[in-house]
C-alpha positions as CSV (number, residue, x, y, z in Angstrom):
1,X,-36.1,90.7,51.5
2,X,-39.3,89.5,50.8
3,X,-42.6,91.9,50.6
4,X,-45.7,90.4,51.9
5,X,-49.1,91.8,50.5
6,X,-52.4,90.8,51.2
7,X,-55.5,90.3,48.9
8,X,-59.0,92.3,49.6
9,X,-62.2,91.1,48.1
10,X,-65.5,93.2,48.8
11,X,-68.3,90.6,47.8
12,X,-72.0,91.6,48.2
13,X,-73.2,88.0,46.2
14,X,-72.3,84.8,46.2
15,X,-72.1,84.6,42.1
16,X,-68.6,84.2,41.2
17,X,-67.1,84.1,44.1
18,X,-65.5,80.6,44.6
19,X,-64.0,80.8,41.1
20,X,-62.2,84.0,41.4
21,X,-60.6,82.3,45.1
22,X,-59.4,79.7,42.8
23,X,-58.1,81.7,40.7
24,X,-56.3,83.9,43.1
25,X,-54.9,81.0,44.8
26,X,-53.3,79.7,42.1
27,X,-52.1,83.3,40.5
28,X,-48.0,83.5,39.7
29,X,-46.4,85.6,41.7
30,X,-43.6,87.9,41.4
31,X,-40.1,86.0,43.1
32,X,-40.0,89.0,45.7
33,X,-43.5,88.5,46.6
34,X,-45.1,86.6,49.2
35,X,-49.3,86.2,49.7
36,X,-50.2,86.7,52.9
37,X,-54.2,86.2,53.4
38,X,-57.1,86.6,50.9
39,X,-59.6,88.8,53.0
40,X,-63.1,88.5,51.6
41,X,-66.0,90.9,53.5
42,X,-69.6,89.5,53.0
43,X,-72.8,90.1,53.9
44,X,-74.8,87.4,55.2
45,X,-71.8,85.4,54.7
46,X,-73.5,82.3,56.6
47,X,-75.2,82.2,53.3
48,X,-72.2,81.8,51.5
49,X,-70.3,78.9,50.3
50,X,-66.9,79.9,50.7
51,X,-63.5,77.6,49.5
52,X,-62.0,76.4,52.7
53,X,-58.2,77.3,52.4
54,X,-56.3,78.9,55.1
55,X,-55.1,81.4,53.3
56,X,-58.7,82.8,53.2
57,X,-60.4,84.9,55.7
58,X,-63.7,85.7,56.2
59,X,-64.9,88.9,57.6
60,X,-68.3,89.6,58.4
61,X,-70.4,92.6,57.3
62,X,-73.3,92.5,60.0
63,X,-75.1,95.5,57.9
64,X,-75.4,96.1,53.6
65,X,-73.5,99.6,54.2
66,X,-71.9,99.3,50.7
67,X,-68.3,99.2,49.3
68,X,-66.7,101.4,51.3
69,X,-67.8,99.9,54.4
70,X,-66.2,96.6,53.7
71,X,-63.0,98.4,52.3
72,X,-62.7,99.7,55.9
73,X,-64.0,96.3,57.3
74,X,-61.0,94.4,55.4
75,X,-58.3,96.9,55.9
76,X,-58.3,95.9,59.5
77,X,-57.5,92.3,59.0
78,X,-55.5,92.6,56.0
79,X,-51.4,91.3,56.8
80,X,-48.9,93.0,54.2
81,X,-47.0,96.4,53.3
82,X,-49.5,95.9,49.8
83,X,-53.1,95.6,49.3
84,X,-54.3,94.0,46.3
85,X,-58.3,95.3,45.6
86,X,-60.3,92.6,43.5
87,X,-64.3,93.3,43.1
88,X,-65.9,90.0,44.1
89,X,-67.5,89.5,40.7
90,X,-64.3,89.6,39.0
91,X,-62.6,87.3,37.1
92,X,-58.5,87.9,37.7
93,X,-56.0,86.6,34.1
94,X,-53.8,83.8,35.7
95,X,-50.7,86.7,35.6
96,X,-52.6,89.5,36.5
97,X,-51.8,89.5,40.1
98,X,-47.5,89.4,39.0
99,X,-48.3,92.1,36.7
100,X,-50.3,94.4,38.9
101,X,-47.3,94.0,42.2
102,X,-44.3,94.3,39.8
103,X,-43.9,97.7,39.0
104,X,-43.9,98.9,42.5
105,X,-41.2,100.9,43.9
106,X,-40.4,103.7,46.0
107,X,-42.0,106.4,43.8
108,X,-45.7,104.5,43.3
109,X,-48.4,104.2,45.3
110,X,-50.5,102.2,43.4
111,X,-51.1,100.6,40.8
112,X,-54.2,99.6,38.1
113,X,-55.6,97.2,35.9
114,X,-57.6,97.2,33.0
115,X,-61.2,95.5,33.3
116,X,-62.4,94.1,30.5
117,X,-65.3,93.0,29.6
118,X,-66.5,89.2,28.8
119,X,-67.2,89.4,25.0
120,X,-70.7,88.4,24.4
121,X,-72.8,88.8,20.9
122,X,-75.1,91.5,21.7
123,X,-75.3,95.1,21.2
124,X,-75.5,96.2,24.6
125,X,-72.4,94.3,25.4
126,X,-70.5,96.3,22.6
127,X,-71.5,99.2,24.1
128,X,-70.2,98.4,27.4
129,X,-66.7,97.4,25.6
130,X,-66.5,100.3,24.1
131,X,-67.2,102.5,27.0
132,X,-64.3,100.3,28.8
133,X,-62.2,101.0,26.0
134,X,-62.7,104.7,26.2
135,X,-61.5,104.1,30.0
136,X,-58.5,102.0,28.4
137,X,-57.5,105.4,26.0
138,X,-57.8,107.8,28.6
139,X,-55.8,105.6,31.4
140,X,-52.9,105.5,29.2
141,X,-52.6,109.2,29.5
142,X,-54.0,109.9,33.0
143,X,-53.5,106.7,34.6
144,X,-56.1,106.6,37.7
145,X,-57.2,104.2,40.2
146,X,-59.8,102.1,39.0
147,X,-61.7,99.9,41.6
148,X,-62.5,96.6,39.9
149,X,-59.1,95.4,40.3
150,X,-55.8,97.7,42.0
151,X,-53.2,97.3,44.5
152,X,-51.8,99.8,47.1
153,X,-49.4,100.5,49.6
154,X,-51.2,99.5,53.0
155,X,-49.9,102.7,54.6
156,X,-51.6,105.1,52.1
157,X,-55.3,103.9,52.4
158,X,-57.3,105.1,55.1
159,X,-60.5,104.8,56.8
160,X,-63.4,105.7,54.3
161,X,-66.3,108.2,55.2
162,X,-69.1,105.4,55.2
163,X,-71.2,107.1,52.0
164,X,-68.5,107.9,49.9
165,X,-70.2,106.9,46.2
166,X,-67.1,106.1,44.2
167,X,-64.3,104.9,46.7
168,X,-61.6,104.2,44.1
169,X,-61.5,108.0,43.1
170,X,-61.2,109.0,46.7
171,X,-58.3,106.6,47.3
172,X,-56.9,108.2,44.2
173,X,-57.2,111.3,45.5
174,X,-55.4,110.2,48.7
175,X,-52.6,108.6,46.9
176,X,-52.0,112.2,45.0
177,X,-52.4,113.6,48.0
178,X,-49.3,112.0,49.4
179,X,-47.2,113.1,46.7
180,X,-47.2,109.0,45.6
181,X,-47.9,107.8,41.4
182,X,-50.7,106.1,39.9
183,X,-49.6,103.2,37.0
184,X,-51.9,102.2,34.8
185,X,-50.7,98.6,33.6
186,X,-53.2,97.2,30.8
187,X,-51.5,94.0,30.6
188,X,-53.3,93.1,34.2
189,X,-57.1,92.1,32.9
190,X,-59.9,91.6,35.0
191,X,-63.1,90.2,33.8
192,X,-66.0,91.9,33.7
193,X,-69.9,90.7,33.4
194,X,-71.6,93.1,31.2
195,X,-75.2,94.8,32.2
196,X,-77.7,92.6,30.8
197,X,-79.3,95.9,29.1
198,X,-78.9,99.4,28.5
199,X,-81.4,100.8,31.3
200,X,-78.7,98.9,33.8
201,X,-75.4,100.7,32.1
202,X,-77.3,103.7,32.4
203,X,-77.6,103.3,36.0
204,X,-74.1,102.3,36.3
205,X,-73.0,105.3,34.6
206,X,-75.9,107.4,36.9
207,X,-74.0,106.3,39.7
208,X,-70.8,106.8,39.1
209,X,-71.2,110.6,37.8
210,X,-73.4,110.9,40.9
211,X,-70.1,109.9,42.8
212,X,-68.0,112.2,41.1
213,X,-71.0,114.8,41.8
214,X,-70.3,114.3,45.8
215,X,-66.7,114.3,45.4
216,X,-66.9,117.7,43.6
217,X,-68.5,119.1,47.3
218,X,-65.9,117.8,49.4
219,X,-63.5,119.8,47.0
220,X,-62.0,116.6,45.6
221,X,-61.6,116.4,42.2
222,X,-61.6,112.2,40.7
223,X,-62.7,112.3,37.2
224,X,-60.4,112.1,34.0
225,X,-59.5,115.3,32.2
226,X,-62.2,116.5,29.7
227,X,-59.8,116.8,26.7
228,X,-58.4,113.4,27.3
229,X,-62.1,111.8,27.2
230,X,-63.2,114.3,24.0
231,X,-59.7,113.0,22.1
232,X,-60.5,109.2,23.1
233,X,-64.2,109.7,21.3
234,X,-62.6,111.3,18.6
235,X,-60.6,108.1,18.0
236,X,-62.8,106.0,18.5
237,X,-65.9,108.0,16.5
238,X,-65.6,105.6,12.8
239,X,-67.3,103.2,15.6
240,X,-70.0,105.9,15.2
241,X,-73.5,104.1,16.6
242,X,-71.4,103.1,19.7
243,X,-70.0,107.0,20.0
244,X,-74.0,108.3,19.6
245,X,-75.3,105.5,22.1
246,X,-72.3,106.1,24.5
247,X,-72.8,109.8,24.2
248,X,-76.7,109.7,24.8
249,X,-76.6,107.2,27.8
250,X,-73.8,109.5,29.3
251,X,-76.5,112.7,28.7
252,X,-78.7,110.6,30.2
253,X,-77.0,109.5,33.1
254,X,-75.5,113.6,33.8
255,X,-79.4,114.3,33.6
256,X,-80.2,111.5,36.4
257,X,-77.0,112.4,38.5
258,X,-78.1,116.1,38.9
259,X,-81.6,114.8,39.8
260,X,-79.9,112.9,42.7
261,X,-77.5,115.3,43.3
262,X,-80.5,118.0,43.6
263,X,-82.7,115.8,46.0
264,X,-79.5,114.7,48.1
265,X,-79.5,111.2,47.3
266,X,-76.3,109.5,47.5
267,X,-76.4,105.5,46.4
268,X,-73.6,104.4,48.6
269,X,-75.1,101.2,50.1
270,X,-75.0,97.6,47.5
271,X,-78.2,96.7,46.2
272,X,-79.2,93.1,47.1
273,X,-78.4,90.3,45.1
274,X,-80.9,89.2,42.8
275,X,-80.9,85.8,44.2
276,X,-82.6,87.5,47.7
């Protein structure tokens, strides 16, 4: 019997876009498999110049609410017992959608990919490698959802709340939460653009410690295990001006978070495009 699964693509800009549709479109499949729509939410999608194919759909986001909000936007027009999760700035390998649907079976709930940055020669791109690569150690242990690029059973994932920072470690925590496991399979890449500077990874990182920040008050816990983060710098510290730049962005960003946390502001919504 074949399983039908659908693919979800929250886009907030334009950049990218049409070239990670032709890539999905023309992704190998596993034999039991069978693609049902591409659902892509967008802002001001009018704007947009989509790829007319009909397995695409286009949903509308009448508001910039952020990620979340489109999750719950797509997850209402999505056809499939599996939902495949692909940020809209992505770039998917040619097998990454087979590798990411394969392992499924009656005792996982999900599963993850690796992002992975474009390489580029400059410093602050190292540093974001690195950091991803310190996501890549730890994920081999403590394999957790990761939202550039995951797949899930459509009856695990539900409805969002609206502000919810970091909505891949809820939906973790709602896949643990139904007793269902999380595989981490770093032979599904997605590409990543790099921050153009350090001030921008520092915000990224602000953000999504900030996230973790507001998941700690609704009693949810979504961050890797301390020990598994101190051993993966460890490893990685004869790479040592990364480690000290990774380790003072990170002190930086904590510091930021708190701030946040402290005046109640939670940076849920998308930012817009720099094109606007």
């Amino acid at each position: 019997m074949k399983i039908r699964f659908s693919i979800a693509v929250p886009a907030y800009c334009e950049y990218n876009i049409n070239k990670l549709l032709r890539i999905l479109l023309k992704q190998k499949l596993p034999k039991n498999m069978i693609l049902e729509k591409i659902v892509v939410a967008a802002t001001g999608y009018e704007n947009f110049h989509f790829l007319k194919n009909s397995k695409i759909k286009i949903v509308e986001e009448a508001v910039r609410r952020g990620k979340a909000s489109a999750i719950n936007n797509i997850i209402e027009h999505v056809v499939g017992d599996i939902i495949v999760f692909v940020d809209g700035d992505n770039l998917i390998k040619k097998n990454g959608i087979q590798k990411i649907l394969e392992p499924f079976n009656s005792k996982i709930g999900a599963t993850t990919g690796r992002p992975m940055p474009l390489k580029k020669a400059k410093l602050t791109n190292a540093l974001f490698r690195f950091i991803w690569e310190l996501h890549h150690e730890v994920s081999l242990h403590h394999p957790k959802i990761c939202g550039q690029f995951y797949a899930i059973r459509k009856d695990l994932i539900e409805k969002l709340p609206f502000n919810i920072i970091v909505d891949d470690a809820y939906i973790d925590y709602i896949v643990r939460k139904k007793s269902f496991y999380i595989k981490y399979i770093p032979t599904a890449l997605s590409y990543i653009k790099a921050p153009v500077n350090a001030f921008e990874i520092i915000k990224w990182r602000r953000r999504i410690i900030r996230g973790y920040m507001q998941l700690g008050s609704l009693n949810i816990w979504g961050g890797f295990p301390t020990g598994l983060m101190l051993k993966a710098y460890l490893k990685n510290s004869y790479r040592l001006p990364l480690s000290i730049l990774a380790l003072m962005i990170e002190f930086i960003a904590i510091l930021f978070a708190k701030f946040d946390t402290y005046r109640n502001y939670t940076p849920y919504s998308w930012e817009k495009c720099k094109t606007e």
